[in-house]
Every structure is written in structure tokens, then in C-alpha cells.
Backbone as numpy.savetxt, mean C-alpha at the origin, in Angstrom:
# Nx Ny Nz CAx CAy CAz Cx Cy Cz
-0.70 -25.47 5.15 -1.55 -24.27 5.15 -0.66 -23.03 5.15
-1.17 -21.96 4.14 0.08 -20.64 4.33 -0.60 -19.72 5.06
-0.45 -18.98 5.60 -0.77 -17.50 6.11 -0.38 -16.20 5.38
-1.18 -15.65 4.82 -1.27 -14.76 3.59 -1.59 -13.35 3.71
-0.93 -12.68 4.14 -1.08 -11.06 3.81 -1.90 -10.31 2.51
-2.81 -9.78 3.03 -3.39 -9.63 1.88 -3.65 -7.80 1.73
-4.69 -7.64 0.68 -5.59 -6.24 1.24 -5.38 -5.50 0.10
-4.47 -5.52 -1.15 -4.87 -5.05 -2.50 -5.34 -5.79 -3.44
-5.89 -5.54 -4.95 -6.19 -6.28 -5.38 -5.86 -7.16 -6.17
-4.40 -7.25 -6.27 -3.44 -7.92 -6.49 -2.69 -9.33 -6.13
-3.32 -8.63 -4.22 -3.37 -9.66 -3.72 -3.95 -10.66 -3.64
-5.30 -10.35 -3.80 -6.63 -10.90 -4.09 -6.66 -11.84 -4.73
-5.77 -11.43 -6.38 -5.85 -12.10 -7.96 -4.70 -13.01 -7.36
-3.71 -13.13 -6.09 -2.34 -13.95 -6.13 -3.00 -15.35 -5.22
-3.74 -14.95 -3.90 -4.77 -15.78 -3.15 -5.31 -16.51 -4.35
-6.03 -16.39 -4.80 -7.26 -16.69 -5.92 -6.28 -18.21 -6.83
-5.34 -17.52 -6.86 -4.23 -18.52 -7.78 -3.72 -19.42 -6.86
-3.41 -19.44 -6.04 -3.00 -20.20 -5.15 -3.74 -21.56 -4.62
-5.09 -20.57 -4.42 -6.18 -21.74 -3.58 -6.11 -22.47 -5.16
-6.41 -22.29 -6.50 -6.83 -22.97 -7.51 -6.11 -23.64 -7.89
-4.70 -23.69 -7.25 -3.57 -24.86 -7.43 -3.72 -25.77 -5.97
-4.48 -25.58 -5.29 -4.55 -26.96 -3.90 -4.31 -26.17 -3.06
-3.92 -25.10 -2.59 -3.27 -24.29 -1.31 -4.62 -24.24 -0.34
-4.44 -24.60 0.48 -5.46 -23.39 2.00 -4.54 -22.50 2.47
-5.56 -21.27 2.04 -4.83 -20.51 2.48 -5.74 -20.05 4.13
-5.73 -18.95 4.75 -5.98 -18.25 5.60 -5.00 -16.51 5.23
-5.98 -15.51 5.22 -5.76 -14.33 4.72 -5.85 -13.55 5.65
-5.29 -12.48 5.84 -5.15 -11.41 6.89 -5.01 -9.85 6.16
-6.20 -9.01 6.29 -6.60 -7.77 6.32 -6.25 -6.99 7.68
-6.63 -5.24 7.18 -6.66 -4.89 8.48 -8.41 -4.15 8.61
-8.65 -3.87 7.34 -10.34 -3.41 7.18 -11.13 -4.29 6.86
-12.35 -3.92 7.33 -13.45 -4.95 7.46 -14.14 -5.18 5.39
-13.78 -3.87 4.96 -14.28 -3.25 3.43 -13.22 -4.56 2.92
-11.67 -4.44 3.53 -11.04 -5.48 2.35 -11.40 -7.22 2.27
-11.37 -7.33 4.02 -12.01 -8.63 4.27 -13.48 -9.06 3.44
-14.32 -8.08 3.58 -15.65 -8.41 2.25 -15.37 -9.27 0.70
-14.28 -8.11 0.38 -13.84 -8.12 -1.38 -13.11 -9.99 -0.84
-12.23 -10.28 -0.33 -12.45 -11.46 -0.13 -12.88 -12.44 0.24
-13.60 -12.12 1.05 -14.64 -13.15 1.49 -15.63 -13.92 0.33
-16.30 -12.51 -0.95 -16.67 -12.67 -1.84 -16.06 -13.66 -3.00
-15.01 -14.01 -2.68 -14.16 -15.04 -3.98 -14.05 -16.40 -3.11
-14.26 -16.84 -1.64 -14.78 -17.38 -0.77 -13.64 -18.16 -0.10
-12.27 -16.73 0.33 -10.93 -16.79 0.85 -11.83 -16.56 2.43
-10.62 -17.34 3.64 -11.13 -17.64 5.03 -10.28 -15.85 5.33
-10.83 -15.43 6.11 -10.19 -14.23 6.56 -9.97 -13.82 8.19
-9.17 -13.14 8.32 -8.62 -12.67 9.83 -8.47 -11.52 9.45
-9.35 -10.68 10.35 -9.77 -9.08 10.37 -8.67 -8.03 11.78
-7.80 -7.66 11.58 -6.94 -6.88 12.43 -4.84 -6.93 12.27
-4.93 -6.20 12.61 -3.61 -6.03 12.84 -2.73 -7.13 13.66
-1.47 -7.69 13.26 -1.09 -8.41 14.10 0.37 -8.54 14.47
1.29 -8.09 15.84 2.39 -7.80 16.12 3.14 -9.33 15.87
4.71 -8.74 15.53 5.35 -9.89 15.46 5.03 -11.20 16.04
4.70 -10.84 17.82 4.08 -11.98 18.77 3.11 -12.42 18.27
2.24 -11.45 17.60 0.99 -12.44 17.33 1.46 -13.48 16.17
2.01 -12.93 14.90 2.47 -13.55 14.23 3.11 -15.25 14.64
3.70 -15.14 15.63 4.41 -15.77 16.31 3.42 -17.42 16.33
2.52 -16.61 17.41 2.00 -17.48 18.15 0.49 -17.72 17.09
-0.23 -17.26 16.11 -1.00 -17.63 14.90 -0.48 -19.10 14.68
1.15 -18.71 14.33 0.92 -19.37 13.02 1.83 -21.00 13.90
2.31 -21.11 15.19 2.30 -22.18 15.88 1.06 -22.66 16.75
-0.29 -21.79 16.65 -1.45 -22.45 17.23 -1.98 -23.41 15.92
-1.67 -22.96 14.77 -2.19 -23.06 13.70 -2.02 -24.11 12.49
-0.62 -24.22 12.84 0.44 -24.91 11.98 0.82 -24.57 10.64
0.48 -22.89 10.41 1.11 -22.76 9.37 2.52 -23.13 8.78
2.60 -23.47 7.72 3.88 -23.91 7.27 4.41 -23.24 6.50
4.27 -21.97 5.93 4.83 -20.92 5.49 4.16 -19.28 4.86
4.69 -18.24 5.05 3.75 -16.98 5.63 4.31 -16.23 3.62
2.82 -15.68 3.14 3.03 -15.09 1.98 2.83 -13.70 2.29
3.55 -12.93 2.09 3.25 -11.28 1.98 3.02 -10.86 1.12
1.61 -10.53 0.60 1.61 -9.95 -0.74 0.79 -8.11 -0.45
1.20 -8.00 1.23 0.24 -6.63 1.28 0.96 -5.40 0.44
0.37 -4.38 0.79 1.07 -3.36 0.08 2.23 -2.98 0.35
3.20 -2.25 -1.12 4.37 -1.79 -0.59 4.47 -0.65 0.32
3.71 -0.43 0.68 4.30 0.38 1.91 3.64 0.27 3.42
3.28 -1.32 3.54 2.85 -1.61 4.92 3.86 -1.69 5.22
4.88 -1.34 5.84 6.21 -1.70 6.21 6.01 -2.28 7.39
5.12 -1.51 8.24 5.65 -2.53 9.75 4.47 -3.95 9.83
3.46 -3.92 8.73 3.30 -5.42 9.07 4.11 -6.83 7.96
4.69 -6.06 6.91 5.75 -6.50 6.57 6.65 -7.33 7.65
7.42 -5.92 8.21 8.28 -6.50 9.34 8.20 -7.47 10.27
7.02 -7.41 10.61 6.28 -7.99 11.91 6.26 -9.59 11.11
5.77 -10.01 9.88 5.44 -11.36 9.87 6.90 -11.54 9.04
7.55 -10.96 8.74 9.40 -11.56 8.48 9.49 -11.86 9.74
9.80 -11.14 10.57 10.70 -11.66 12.14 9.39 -12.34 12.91
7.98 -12.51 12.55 7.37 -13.83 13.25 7.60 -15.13 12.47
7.51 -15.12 10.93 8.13 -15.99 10.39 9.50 -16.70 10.62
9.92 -16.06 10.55 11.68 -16.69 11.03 11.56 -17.13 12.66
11.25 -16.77 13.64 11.00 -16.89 14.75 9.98 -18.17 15.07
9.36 -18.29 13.80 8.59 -19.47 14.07 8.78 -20.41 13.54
10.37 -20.25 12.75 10.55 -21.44 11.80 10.32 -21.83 10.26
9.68 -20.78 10.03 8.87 -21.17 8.98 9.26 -20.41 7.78
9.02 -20.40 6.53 9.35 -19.91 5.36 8.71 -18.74 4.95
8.89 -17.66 5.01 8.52 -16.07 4.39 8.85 -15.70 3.07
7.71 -15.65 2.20 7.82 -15.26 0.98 7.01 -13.97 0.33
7.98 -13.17 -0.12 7.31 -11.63 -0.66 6.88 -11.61 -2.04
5.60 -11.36 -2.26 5.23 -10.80 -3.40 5.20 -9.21 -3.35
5.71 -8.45 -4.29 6.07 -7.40 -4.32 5.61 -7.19 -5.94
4.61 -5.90 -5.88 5.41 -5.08 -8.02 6.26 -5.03 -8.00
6.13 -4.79 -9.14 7.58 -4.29 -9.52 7.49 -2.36 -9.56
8.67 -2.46 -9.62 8.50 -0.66 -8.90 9.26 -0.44 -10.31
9.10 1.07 -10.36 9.26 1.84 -11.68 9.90 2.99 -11.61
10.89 3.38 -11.79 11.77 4.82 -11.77 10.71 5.34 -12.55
10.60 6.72 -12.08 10.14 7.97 -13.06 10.84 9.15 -12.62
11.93 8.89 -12.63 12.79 10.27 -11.85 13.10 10.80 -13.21
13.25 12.01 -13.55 13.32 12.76 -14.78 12.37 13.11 -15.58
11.06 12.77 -15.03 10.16 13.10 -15.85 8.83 14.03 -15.24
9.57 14.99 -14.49 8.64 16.31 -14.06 8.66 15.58 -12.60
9.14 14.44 -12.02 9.29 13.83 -10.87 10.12 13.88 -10.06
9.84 14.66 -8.49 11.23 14.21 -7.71 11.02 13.41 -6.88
11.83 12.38 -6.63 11.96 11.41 -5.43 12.29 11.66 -4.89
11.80 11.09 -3.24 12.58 11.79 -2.15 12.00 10.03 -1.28
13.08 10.24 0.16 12.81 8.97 0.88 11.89 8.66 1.50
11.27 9.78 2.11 10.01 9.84 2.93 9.13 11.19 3.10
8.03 10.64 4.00 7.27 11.65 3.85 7.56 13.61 4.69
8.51 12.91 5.78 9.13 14.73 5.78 9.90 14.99 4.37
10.18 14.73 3.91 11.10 15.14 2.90 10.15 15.56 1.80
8.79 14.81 1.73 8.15 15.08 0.90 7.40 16.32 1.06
7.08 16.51 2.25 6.55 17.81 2.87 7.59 19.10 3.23
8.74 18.64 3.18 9.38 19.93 2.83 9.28 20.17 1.74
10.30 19.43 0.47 9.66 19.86 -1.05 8.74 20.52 -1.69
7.12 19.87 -0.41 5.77 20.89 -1.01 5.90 22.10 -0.40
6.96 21.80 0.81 6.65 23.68 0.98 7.20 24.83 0.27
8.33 23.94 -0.25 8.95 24.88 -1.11 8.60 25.48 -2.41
7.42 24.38 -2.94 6.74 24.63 -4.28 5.99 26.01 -3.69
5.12 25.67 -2.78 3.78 26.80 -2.72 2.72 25.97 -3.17
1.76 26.49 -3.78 0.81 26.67 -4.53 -0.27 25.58 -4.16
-0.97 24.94 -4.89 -2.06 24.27 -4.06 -1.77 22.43 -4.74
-1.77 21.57 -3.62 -0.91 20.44 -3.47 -1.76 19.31 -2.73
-2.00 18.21 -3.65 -2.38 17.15 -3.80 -1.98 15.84 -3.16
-2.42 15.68 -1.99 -1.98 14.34 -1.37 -2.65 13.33 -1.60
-2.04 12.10 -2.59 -2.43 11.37 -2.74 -1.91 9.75 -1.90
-1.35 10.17 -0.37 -0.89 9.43 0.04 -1.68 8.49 1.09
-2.66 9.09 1.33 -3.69 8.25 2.52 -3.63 9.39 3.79
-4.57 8.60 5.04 -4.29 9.23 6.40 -3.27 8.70 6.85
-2.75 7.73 7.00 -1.70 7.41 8.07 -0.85 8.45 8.06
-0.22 9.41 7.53 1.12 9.94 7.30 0.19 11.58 7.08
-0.98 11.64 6.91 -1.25 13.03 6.88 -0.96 14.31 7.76
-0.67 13.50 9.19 -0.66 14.72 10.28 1.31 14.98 9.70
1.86 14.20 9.44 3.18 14.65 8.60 3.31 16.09 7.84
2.02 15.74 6.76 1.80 16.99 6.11 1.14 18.36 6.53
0.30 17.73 7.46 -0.49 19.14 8.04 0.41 20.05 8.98
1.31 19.38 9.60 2.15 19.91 10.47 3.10 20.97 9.66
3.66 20.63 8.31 4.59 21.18 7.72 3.43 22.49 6.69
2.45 22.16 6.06 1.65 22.72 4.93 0.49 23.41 5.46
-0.10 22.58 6.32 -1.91 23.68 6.65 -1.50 25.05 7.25
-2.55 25.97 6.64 -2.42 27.18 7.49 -1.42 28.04 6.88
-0.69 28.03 6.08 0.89 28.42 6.19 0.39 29.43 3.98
0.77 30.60 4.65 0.84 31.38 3.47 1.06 30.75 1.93
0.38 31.10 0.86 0.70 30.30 -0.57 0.34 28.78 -0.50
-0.19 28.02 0.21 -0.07 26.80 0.04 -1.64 26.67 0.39
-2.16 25.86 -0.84 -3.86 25.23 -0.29 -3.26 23.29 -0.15
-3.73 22.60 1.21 -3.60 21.29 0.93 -4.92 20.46 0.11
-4.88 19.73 -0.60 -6.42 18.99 -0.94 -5.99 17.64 -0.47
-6.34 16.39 0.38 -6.30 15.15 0.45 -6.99 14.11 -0.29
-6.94 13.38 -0.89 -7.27 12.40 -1.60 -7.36 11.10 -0.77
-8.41 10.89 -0.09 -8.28 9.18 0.39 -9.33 8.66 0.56
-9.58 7.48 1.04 -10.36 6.59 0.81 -12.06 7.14 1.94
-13.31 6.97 1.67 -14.16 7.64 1.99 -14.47 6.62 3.97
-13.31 6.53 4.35 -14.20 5.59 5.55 -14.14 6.21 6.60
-14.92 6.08 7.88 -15.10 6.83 8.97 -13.72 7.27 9.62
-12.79 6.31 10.04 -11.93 6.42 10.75 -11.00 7.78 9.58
-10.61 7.49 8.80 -10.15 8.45 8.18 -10.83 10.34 8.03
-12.31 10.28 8.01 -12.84 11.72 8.62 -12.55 11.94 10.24
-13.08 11.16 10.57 -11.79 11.55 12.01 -11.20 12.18 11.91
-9.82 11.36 11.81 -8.83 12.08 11.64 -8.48 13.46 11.30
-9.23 13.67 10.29 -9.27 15.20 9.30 -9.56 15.81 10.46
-10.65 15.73 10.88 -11.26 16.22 12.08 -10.55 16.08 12.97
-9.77 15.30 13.54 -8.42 15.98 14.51 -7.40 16.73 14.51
-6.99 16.90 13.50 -5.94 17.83 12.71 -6.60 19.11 12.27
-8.05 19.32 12.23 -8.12 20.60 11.72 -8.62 20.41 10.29
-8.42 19.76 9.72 -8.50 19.68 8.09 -9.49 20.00 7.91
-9.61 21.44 6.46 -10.61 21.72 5.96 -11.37 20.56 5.36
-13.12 20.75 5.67 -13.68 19.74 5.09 -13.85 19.82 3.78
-13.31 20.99 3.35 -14.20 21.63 1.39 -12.43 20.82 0.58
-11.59 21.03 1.70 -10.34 20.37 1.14 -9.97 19.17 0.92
-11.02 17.98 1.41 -11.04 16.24 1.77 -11.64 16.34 0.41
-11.16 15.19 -0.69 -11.89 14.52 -1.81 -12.10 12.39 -1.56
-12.87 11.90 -0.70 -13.11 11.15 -0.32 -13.43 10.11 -1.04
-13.11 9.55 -1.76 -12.95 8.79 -2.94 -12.34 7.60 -3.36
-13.23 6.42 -4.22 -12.10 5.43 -3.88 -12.04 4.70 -5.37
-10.60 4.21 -5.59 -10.44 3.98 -7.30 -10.62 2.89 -7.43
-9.66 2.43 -8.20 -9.07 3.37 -9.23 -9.38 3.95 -10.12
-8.33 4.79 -10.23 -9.29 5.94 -11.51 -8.62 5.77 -12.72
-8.81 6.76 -13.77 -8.33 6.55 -15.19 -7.73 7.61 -15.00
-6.79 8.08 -16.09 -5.75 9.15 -16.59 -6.69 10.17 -16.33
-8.17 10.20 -17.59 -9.03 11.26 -17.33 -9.77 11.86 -16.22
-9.72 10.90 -15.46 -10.61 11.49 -14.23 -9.54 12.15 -13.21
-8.41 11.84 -13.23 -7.25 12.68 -12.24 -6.99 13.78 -13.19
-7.38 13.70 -14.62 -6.82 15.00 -14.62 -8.36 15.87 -14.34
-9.46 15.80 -14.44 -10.95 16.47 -14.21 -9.88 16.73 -12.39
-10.08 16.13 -11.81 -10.19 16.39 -10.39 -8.65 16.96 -10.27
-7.27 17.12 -11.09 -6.36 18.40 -11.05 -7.00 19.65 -11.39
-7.68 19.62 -12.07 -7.94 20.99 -13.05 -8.98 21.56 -11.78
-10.30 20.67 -11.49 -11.14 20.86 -10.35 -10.65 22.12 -9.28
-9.15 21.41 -8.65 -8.56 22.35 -7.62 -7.62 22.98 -8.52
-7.32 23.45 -9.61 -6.22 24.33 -10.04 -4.69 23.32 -9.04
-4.53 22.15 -8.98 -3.29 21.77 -8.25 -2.04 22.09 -9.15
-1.25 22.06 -8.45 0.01 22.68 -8.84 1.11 21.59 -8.73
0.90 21.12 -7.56 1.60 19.35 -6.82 1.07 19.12 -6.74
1.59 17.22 -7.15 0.71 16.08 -6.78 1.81 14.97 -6.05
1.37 14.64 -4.88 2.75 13.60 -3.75 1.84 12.51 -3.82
2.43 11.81 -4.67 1.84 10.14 -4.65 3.80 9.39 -4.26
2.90 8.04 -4.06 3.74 7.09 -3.65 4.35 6.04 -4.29
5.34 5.39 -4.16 6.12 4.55 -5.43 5.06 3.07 -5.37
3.81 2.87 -5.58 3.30 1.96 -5.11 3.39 0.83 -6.44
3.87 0.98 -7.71 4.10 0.18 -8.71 2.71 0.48 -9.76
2.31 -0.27 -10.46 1.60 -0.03 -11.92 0.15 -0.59 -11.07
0.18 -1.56 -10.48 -1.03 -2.01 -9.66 -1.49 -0.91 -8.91
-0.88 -0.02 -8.33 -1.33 1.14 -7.87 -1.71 1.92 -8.32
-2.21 2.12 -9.50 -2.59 3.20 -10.57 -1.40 4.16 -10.35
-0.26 4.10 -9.96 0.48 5.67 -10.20 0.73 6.24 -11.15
0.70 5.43 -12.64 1.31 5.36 -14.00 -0.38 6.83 -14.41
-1.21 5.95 -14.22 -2.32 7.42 -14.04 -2.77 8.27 -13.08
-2.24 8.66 -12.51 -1.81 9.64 -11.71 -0.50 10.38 -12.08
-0.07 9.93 -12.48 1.28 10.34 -13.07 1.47 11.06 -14.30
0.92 10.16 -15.30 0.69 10.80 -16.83 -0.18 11.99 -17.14
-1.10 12.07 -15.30 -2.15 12.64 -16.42 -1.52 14.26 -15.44
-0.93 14.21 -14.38 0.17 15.13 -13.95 1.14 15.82 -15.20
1.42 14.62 -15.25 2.87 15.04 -16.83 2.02 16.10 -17.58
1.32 15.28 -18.15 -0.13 16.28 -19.51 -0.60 17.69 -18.84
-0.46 18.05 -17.57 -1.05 18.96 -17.46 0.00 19.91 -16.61
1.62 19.61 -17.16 2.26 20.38 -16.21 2.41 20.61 -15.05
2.08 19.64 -14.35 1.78 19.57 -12.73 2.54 18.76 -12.29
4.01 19.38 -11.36 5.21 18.85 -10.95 4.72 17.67 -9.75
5.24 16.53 -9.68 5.03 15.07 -9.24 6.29 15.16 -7.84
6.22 14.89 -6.72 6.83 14.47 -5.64 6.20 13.03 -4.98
7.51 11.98 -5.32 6.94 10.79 -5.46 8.01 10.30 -4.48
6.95 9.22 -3.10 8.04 9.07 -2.16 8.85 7.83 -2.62
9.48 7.22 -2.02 10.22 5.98 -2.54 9.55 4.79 -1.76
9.90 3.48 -2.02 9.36 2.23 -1.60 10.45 2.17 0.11
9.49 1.64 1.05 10.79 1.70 2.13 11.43 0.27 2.00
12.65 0.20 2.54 13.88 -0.66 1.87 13.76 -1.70 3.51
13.40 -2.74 2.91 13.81 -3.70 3.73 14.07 -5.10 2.90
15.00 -5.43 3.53 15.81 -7.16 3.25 14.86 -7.84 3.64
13.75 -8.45 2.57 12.60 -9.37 2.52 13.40 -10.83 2.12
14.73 -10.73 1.78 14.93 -12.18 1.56 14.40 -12.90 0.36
13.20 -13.85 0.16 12.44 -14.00 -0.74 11.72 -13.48 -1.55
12.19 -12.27 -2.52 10.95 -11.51 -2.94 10.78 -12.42 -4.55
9.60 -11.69 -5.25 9.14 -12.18 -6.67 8.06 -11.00 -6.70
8.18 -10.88 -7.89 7.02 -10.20 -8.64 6.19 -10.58 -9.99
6.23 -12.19 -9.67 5.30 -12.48 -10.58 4.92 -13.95 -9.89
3.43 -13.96 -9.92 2.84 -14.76 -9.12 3.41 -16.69 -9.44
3.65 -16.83 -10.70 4.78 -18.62 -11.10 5.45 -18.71 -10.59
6.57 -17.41 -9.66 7.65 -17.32 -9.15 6.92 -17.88 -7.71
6.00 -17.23 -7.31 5.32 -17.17 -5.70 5.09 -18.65 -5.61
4.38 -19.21 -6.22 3.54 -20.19 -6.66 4.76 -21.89 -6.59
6.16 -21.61 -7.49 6.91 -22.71 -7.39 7.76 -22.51 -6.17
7.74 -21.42 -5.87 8.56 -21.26 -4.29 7.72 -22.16 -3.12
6.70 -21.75 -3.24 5.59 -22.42 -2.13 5.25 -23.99 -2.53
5.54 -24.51 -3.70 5.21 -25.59 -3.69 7.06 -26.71 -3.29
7.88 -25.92 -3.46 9.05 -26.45 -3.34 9.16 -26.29 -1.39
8.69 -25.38 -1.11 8.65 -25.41 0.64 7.32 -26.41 1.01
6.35 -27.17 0.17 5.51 -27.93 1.01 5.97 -29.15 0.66
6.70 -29.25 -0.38 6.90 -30.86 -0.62 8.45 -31.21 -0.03
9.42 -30.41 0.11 10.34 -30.27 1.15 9.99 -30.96 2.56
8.51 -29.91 3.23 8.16 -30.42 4.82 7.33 -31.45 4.37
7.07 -32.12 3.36 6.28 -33.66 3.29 7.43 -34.58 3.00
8.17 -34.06 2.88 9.51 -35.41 2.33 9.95 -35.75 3.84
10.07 -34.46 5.01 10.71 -35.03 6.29 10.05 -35.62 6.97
């Protein structure tokens, strides 16, 4: 049985492949919205967050025999958490990852993280497009809201816990676009033009992430791109294409059936 990180839809399409080659899996979300979208293809699910320990102790109540990460690139710390519960429990950790895409030179600057990205916007001015989520927003509000020449607009997903938030920080409500994709080239550029944006700070999330439209339709309309980078951790096993995922995992179950 593997234990499977899940929660894009990528991941979804990698689960889906798996179970249809013999696998049980067991899947792990952290929203109840992503747990649905799988439940619907009729994957077993575990709804919450879970620390290395839990990791730990899951997957020896459980008997998992090896842990797939296919969440997003930039969950980093539950990344982390099921590498060092994996190894800690013995067991085999394997990353599915996109593939990530330079666009540095093309109206794009990279930078490592999100202060860096919020200095950059302060230096632009003008009115600036976060297309990065809440987790990392009070980052930006701290450096951008309030502050002469600069309008912020946020871009994220329409769920309660995230208006919160806005609502703890202050965030204008006429400034939240609550919305959930993916979108096409055309509709990011309707909703640039919408706010007159000037910046747009999206994230290196690969081609599955729609950034390629978000990006292009930036390029087309002269609207300078601050794009953070993927965070760098030694995953050991990575692949970015699901045959790769797929003969790795079958070479680790017939391995623990041979002993």
C-alpha cells in the first residue's frame, strides 16, 4: 500500500494511474474542496495536515510500504515532513515533481523568495498582482499595502479561511479577486487590463500550473513578471513523468515481496 500526497490535478491524473495498474493507494489533502475532486474518481482520502511524527507513525500503524509525493511544488514543509517520516520509517520516498521552466529574460525576474519578491514590487510602484495565494500574503502586505504609488490586487482561491485572512491584515475588499482556475491566456489578460496592473508575482509552479498563461498573456501586454523560484530541497527520488513514478514503485514492491 503507498501513501500519496496529493491536492493538484496532476496529482489526481498520477493516483488515477497508479490505482489502474494494481496499487492501493491512500491519499492525503489538506482541504476538504481537494479531498471531494478525489473522492469523486473513488481514491480513499485523509483530510489534514500531517507532521513528520505523524508521518511517522501513519504509515507504521498502517503498513505503508512506500510514500509518493506528488503535492505541489511549493508545499515545502509537507514535502519535508513525509521525506524525513519516510526515511525514519524505513520506507521508500518518491517525488513526482513538473518539470520547471526558466523564463528569465523574457520581461521576467527571478528572485528566491517571497521578501525578495516584495521588495522588487516595491521598487516597481504601480498597481501589482499577486498571484501567489494567502499563505505568504501577510509577506506582501507588510512590505506593499498602504504605502504611496502602489495599489495591491490578490488573486486566490474563493474559500472562507482565506477571506479571513484578508480580513486580518486589513486587505481591501474591492482589491481581493476570489477566483478559481484555471484560466486561459485571455481571461488573465481581461482581468490585467480590468485593474490597469503593472506587476504580476506568480510562482515557478511548472506548465501544470497554468504559469505559461499567466505569463504570456503578461508578456502581450507589457506587464513586467516577478516570478519566485521553486524551493530547493534534496528529494532524492525525483521524476517528472508519471512511467518513471510508476516503474520506481513497482521495483520497490516486488523488492519487499522477494524478502
Amino acid at each position: 500500500m503507498i501513501l500519496f500526497l496529493a491536492g493538484t490535478s496532476d496529482a489526481r491524473a498520477l493516483a488515477i494511474r497508479l490505482t489502474q495498474s494494481g496499487h492501493k493507494l491512500l491519499t492525503t489533502v489538506v482541504t476538504e474542496n481537494a479531498a471531494t475532486e478525489l473522492r469523486k474518481v473513488g481514491l480513499d482520502v485523509y483530510v489534514g495536515r500531517l507532521t513528520s511524527e505523524d508521518f511517522v507513525r501513519v504509515i507504521k500503524e498502517q503498513g505503508f510500504q512506500a510514500v509518493v509525493d506528488a503535492s505541489h511544488p511549493f508545499a515545502e514543509e509537507a514535502s519535508r515532513n513525509a521525506l524525513t517520516g519516510a526515511k525514519e520509517a524505513g520506507i521508500s520516498y518518491i517525488r513526482y515533481e513538473r518539470e520547471s521552466q526558466s523564463h528569465e529574460g523574457k520581461g521576467v525576474t527571478m528572485v528566491d523568495n517571497y521578501a525578495l519578491a516584495a521588495e522588487k514590487a516595491f521598487e516597481k510602484k504601480g498597481v501589482i498582482m499577486l498571484t501567489t495565494g494567502s499563505k505568504t500574503l501577510q509577506i506582501f502586505t507588510e512590505k506593499l499595502l498602504n504605502q504611496p504609488d502602489i495599489r495591491v490586487i490578490a488573486r486566490m482561491l474563493p474559500r472562507k479561511d482565506n477571506m479571513e485572512k484578508c480580513q486580518q491584515l486589513d486587505f481591501p475588499q474591492k482589491d481581493i479577486v476570489a477566483i478559481q482556475g484555471p484560466f486561459t491566456k485571455e481571461f488573465n489578460q481581461a482581468l490585467y487590463k480590468q485593474y490597469s496592473v503593472t506587476t504580476m508575482i506568480t510562482k515557478e509552479s511548472g506548465k501544470a500550473g497554468s504559469v505559461d498563461e499567466k505569463l504570456e498573456a503578461a508578456i502581450e501586454l507589457g506587464i513586467e513578471t516577478i516570478m519566485i523560484k521553486r524551493p530547493k530541497i534534496n528529494y532524492g527520488n525525483v521524476y517528472s513523468d508519471f512511467s518513471d513514478v510508476l516503474i520506481h514503485i513497482n521495483g520497490v514492491l516486488k523488492t519487499k515481496c522477494n524478502l
